[in-house]
C-alpha positions in Angstrom: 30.6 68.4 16.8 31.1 65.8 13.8 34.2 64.2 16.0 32.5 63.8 19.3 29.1 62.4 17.3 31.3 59.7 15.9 32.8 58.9 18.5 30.0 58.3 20.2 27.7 56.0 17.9 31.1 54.0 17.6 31.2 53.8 21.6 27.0 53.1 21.3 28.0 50.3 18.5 30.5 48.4 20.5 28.5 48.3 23.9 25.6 47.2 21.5 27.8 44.3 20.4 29.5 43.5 23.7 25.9 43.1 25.4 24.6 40.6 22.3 27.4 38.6 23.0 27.2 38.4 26.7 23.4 37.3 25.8 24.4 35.1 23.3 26.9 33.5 25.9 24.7 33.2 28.1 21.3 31.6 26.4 23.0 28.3 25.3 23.4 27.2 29.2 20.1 28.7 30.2 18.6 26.1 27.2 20.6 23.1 28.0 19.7 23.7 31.4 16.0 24.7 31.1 15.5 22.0 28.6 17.2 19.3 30.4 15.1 19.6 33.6 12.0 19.4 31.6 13.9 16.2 30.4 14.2 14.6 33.5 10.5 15.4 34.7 8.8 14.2 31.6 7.3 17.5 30.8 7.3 16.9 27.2 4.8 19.4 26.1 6.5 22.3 27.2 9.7 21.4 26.5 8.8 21.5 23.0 7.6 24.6 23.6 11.2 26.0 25.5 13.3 24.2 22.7 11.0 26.1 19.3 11.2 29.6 21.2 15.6 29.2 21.3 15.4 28.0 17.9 13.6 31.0 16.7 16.1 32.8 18.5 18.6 30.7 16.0 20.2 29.1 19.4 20.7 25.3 18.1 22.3 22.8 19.6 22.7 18.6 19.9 20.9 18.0 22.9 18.3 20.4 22.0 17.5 18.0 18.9 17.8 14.9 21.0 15.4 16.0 23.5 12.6 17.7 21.3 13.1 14.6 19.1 12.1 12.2 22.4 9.4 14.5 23.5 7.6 14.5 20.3 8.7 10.5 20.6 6.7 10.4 23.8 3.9 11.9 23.0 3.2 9.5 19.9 4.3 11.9 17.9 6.7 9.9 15.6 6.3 11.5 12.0 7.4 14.7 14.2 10.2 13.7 16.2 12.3 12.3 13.1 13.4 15.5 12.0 15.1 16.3 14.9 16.3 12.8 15.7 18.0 12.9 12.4 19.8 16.3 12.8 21.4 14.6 15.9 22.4 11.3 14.3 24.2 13.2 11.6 26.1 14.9 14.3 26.7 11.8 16.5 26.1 8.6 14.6 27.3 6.4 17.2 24.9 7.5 20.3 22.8 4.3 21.1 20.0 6.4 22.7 19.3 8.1 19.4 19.7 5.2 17.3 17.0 3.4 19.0 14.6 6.0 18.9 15.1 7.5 15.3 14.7 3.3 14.6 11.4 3.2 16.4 10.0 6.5 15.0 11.0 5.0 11.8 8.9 1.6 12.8 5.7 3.1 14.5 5.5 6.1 11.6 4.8 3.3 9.2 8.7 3.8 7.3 10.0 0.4 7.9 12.2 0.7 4.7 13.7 3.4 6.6 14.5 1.8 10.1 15.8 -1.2 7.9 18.4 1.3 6.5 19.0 2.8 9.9 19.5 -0.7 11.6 22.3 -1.6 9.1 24.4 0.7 11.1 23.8 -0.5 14.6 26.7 -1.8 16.9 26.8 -5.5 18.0 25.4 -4.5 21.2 22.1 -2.6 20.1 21.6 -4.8 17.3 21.2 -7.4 20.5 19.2 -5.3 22.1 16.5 -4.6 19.6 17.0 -8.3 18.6 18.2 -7.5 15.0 21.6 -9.9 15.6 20.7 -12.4 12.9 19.2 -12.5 9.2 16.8 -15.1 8.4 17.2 -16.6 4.8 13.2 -15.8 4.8 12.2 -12.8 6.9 8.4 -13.4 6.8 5.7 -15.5 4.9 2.1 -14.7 4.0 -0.7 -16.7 3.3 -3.9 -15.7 2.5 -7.9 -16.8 0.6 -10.8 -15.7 -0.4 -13.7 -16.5 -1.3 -16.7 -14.8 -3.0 -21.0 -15.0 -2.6 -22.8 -13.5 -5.5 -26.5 -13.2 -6.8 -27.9 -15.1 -9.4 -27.8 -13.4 -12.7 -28.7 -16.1 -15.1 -31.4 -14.7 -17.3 -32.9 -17.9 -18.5 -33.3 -20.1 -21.1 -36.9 -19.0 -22.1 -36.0 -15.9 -23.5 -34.8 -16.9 -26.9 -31.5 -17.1 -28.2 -29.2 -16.2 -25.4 -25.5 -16.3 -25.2 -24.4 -15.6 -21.8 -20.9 -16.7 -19.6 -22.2 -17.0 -15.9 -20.3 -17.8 -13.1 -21.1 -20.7 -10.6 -18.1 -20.5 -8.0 -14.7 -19.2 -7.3 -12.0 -19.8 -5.2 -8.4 -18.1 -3.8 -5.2 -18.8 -2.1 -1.8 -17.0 -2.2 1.3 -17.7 -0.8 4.5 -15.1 -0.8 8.2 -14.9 0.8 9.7 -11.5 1.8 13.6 -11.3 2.1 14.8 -7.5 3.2 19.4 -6.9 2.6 20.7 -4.0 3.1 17.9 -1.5 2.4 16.5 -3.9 -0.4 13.0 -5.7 0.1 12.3 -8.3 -2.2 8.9 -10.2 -2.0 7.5 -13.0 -4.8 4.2 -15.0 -4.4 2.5 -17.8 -6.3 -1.8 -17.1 -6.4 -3.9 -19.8 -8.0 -7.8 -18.8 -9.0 -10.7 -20.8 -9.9 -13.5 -19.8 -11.7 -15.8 -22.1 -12.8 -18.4 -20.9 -15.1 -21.9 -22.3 -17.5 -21.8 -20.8 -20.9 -25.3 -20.6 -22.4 -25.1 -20.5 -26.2 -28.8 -21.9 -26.8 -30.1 -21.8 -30.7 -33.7 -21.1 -31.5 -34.5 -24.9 -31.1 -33.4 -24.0 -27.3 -30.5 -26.5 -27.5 -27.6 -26.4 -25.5 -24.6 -25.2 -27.8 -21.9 -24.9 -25.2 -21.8 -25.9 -21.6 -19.8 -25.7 -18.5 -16.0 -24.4 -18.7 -13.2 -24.2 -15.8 -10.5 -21.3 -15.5 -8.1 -21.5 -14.0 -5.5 -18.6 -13.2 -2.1 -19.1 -11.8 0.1 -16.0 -10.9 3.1 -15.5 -10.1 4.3 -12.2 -8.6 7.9 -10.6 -8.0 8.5 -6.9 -6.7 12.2 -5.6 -5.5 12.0 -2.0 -3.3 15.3 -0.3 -3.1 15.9 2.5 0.0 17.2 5.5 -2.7 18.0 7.4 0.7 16.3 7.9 3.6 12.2 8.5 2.7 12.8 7.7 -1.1 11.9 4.5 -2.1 11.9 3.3 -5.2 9.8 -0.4 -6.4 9.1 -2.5 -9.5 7.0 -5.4 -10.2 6.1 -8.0 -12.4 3.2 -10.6 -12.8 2.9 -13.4 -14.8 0.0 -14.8 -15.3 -0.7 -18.1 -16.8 -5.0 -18.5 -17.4 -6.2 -22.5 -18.2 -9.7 -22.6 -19.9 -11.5 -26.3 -19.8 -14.6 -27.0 -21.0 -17.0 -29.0 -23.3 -18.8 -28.0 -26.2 -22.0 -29.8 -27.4 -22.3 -30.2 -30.7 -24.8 -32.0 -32.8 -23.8 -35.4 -34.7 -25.1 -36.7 -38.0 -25.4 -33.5 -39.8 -27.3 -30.2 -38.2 -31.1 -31.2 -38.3 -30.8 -34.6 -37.0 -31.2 -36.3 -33.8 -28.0 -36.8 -31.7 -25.9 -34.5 -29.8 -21.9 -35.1 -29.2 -19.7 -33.3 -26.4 -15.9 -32.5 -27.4 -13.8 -31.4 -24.6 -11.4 -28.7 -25.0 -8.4 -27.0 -23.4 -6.5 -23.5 -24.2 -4.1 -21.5 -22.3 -3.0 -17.8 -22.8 -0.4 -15.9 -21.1 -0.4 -12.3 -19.7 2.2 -10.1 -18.3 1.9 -6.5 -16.4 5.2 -4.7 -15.4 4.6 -1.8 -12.0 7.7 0.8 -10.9 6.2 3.5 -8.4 8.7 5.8 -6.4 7.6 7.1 -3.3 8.5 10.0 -1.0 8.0 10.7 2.9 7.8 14.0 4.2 6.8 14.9 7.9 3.1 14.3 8.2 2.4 12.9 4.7 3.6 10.5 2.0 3.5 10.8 -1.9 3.8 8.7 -4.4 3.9 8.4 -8.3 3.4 4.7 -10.2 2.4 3.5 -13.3 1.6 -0.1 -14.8 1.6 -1.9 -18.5 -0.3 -4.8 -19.1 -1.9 -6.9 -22.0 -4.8 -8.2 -20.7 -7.3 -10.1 -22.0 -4.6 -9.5 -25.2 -5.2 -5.9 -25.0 -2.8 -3.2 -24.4 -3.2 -1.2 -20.9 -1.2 1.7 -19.6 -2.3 2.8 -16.0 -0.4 5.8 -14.5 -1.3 6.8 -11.0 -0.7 9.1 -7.7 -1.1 8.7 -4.2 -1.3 10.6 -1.1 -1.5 9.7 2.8 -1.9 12.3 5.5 -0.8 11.4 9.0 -3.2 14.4 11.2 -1.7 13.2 14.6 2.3 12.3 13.0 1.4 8.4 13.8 -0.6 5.8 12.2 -3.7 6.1 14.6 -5.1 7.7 12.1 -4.6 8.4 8.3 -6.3 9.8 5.0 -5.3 8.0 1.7 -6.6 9.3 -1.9 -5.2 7.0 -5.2 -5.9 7.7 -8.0 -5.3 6.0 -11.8 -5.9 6.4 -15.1 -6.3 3.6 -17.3 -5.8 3.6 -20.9 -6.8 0.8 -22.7 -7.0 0.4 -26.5 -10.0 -1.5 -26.9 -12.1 -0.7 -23.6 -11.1 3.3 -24.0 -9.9 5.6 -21.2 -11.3 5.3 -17.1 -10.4 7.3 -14.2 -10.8 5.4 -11.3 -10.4 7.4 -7.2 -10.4 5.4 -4.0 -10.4 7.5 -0.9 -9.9 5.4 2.4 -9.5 6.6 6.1 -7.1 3.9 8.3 -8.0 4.2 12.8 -6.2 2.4 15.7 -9.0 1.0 17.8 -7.2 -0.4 21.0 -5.0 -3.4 19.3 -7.2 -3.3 16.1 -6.7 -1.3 12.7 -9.3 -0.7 10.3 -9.4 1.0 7.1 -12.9 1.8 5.2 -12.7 2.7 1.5 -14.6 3.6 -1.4 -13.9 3.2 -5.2 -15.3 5.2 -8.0 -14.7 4.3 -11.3 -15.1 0.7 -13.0 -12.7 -2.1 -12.4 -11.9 -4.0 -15.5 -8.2 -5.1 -16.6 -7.2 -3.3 -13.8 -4.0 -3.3 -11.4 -4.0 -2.9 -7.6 -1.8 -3.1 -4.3 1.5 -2.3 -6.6 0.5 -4.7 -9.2 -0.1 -7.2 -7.1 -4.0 -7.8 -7.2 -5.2 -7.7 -11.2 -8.8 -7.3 -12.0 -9.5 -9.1 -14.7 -12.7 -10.6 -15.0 -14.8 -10.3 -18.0 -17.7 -8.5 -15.6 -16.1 -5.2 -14.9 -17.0 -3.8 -11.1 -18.4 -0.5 -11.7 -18.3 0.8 -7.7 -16.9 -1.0 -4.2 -17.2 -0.7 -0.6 -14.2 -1.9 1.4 -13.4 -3.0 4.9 -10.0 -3.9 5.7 -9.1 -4.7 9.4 -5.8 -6.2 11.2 -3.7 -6.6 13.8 -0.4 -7.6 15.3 0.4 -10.7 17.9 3.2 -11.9 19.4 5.6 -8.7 19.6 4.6 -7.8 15.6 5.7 -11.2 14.5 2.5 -12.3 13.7 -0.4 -10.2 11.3 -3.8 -11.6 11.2 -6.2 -9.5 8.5 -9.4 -9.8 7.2 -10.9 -7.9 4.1 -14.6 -7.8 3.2 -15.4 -6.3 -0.4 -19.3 -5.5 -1.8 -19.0 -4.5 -4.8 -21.3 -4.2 -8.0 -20.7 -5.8 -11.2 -22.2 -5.8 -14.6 -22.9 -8.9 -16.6 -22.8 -8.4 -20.7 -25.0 -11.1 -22.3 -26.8 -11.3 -25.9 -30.6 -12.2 -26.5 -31.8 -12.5 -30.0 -29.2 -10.8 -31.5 -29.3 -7.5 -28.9 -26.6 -7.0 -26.1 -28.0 -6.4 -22.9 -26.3 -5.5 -19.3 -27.9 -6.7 -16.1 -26.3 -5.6 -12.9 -25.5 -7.7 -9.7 -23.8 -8.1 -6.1 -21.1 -9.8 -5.4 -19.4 -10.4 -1.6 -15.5 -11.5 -1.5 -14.0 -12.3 2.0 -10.7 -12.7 2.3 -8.2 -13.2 5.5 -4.8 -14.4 5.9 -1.8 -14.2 7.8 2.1 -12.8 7.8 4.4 -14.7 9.8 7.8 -11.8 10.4 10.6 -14.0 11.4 
C-alpha cells in the first residue's frame, strides 16, 4: 500500500511540474503578444494594467519594461515611467527609442541633472536628433531685478531723542553664467544692491547728529552640482559678499555748545562669507533633500541646517507640494525655526507657485545660498508668488516673483528701544537665456 502511494504522489508531482512549465512556456508569448497590440493601438491604460498582472505573476521581460515605461510616458506620467525605462536601458543601452524617452522623462519630471548624464551616452545620430551635437562655452545666462515699495516708518523728529536707520530706496540686478560637462553644472553670478538709507541720531536740542548713508552690497556667487549617480546629486556653494557704507556725519564745530555745525564724510567696507553643500535624492513621485549653510553675517557666526521635501501627486510637474525647512543658529540673535510650504500648478503654458513663510528672516540663506537676508529689519512672515514660463522650444524663461512680507524696524526714543512694524512689496522678474 506504502509502494503504490509513493508512487503515485511522485507521478501527481511530475504532471504538477510538467503542466507549470507548459504554462510558464506559454505566458511569455501570450504577454508580448497581448502587450504589444495594446502597443500599437495606443491603449495605454490597460496595457499597464496587462503588463503589472504578468509581473505579479513574476513573468518579466524587455519589451514589457519598454512598453509600460512609454505608456506611463504617454499618459504624462513621467516620474512613473523611469523605472521601467531604466530596467530596459541597463539591458540594452544602445536602443535609440529608449534613450529618447528615459531622456525626456528625465527633462519633463523636473531631473535635468539626470538626462544631462543620460545624454552623455547618446550616438552621433540621436545626439542630432535631440539637438545635443554641440557644447556651448556658456550653456545659458540669467539676468534678473527687483525692486521694492515700502510704508513709511519714520517715527519723527518730535518725539525726543530718537535714533533710528530708515530706509529711503533700494535697488537689484543680477547677472549669472551656467556651464553643464559631463554630469557637472557649474553656475557663478555677480548681484549688486543699493540701499540707501537716513539715520536719525537727533540730541535733546533736536539737532541732526548723523544724516544720510549709502550701502552698497556686491555679491558674488559660485555653486558646482555633481551627478553622484543617477537621482543623487550632490552641490556646494559659496558667496562673497563685499558691503560699502557712505555717509556723512554732522558734527558740531567750535566746541559742543556753540553755533556751527560741520559734515565729515565717511566710508567703511566689511566682508562676509557663507559656504552651502546640500545632497539631494529622487525617488519615484518625490524628492528629498538635506543642506546646511555657515555664515558670518553682520560678523556673527550662523549655522543653518535644513530639509526638503517635494511631492509629485500626478508623477509630472503639473503639480507639486514643497515643505523646507531650517534651523538657524546664530550666536548673538539666538536659535529660529523657520517653514515654507509652497504648492507649484501648470496653467496652460504658465507655472505658478504660491508660498508661505513662518519664522523670521534675519541673516538668513535662501535658493541654495544664493539669496542672503541680511538686512538689519528682520521679516517676521512672507507671502510669495512666483510665476514663469518657457518660449522658444525651452530656450527662453521669463519669471516674475512678487513678495509682501512684514518687517520690524528697531529704533531708540529717550533711551527706550521700541519696534514698529511695516509692509514692504519686492517685485522681481528676469530672464534665462538656455543656449
Amino acid at each position: 500500500m506504502n509502494k503504490y502511494l509513493k508512487s503515485y504522489i511522485v507521478f501527481l508531482f511530475l504532471s504538477l511540474s510538467l503542466n507549470l512549465q507548459a504554462q510558464e512556456s506559454l505566458s511569455y508569448p501570450q504577454a508580448d503578444m497581448k502587450t504589444y497590440n495594446q502597443y500599437l493601438k495606443g491603449n495605454w491604460k490597460e496595457l499597464i494594467t496587462t503588463g503589472k498582472e504578468y509581473l505579479k505573476t513574476g513573468e518579466d521581460f524587455y519589451y514589457l519594461q519598454v512598453r509600460m515605461g512609454i505608456a506611463y510616458y504617454e499618459l504624462k506620467k513621467y516620474r512613473k515611467a523611469i523605472p521601467y525605462l531604466q530596467k530596459a536601458y541597463k539591458v540594452n543601452r544602445k536602443n535609440n527609442l529608449v534613450n529618447e524617452y528615459l531622456y525626456y522623462a528625465y527633462l519633463f519630471s523636473g531631473r535635468t541633472m539626470d538626462a544631462q548624464k543620460l545624454s552623455e551616452r547618446f550616438s552621433v545620430s540621436l545626439k542630432e536628433k535631440l539637438g545635443l551635437d554641440y557644447e556651448p562655452a556658456i550653456d545659458a545666462i540669467t539676468f534678473d531685478m527687483r525692486s521694492e515699495n515700502f510704508d513709511d516708518y519714520f517715527v519723527g523728529t518730535s518725539g525726543g531723542l530718537l535714533k533710528q536707520d530708515v530706509r529711503t530706496g533700494y535697488s537689484y540686478w543680477g547677472l549669472g553664467f551656467e556651464h553643464r560637462k559631463n554630469s557637472r553644472k557649474i553656475y557663478w553670478n555677480f548681484s549688486r544692491i543699493n540701499k540707501p538709507t537716513d539715520i536719525y541720531d537727533i540730541d535733546d536740542n533736536n539737532q541732526q547728529i548723523s544724516d544720510d548713508r549709502e550701502v552698497g552690497q556686491n555679491q558674488f556667487y559660485f555653486s558646482y552640482y555633481n551627478q553622484i549617480k543617477y537621482g543623487l546629486n550632490f552641490s556646494f556653494a559659496f558667496n562673497y559678499l563685499n558691503i560699502v557704507s557712505k555717509g556723512s556725519t554732522i558734527v558740531p564745530v567750535g566746541g559742543w555748545g556753540r553755533p556751527g555745525q560741520m559734515e565729515i564724510t565717511d566710508r567703511y567696507a566689511t566682508n562676509e562669507i557663507v559656504g552651502f553643500f546640500a545632497l539631494r535624492k529622487d525617488f519615484s513621485n518625490f524628492n528629498i533633500g538635506i543642506r546646511a549653510s555657515v555664515s558670518n553675517l553682520d560678523k556673527n557666526f550662523q549655522f543653518q541646517p535644513g530639509f526638503d521635501f517635494t511631492y509629485y501627486p500626478f508623477a509630472n510637474t503639473n503639480l507639486y507640494f514643497t515643505v523646507n525647512t531650517d534651523y538657524k543658529i546664530d550666536n548673538t540673535l539666538g536659535n529660529e525655526f523657520v517653514f515654507c510650504p509652497a504648492m507649484g500648478f501648470r496653467l496652460a503654458a504658465l507655472y505658478i507657485e504660491p508660498s508661505y513663510t513662518f519664522g523670521e528672516l534675519i541673516n538668513f540663506t535662501e535658493k541654495d545660498a544664493l539669496i542672503i537676508n541680511n538686512d538689519d529689519d528682520f521679516i517676521s512672515e512672507r507671502f510669495e508668488f512666483l510665476t514663469y514660463t518657457y518660449l522658444f522650444k525651452g530656450r527662453l524663461n521669463i519669471f516674475f516673483k512678487y513678495q509682501q512680507y512684514t518687517k520690524t524696524n528697531t529704533y531708540e526714543l529717550n533711551n527706550t528701544s521700541n519696534e514698529i512694524k511695516y509692509q514692504n512689496k519686492t517685485f522681481t522678474g528676469g530672464i534665462k537665456w538656455n543656449f
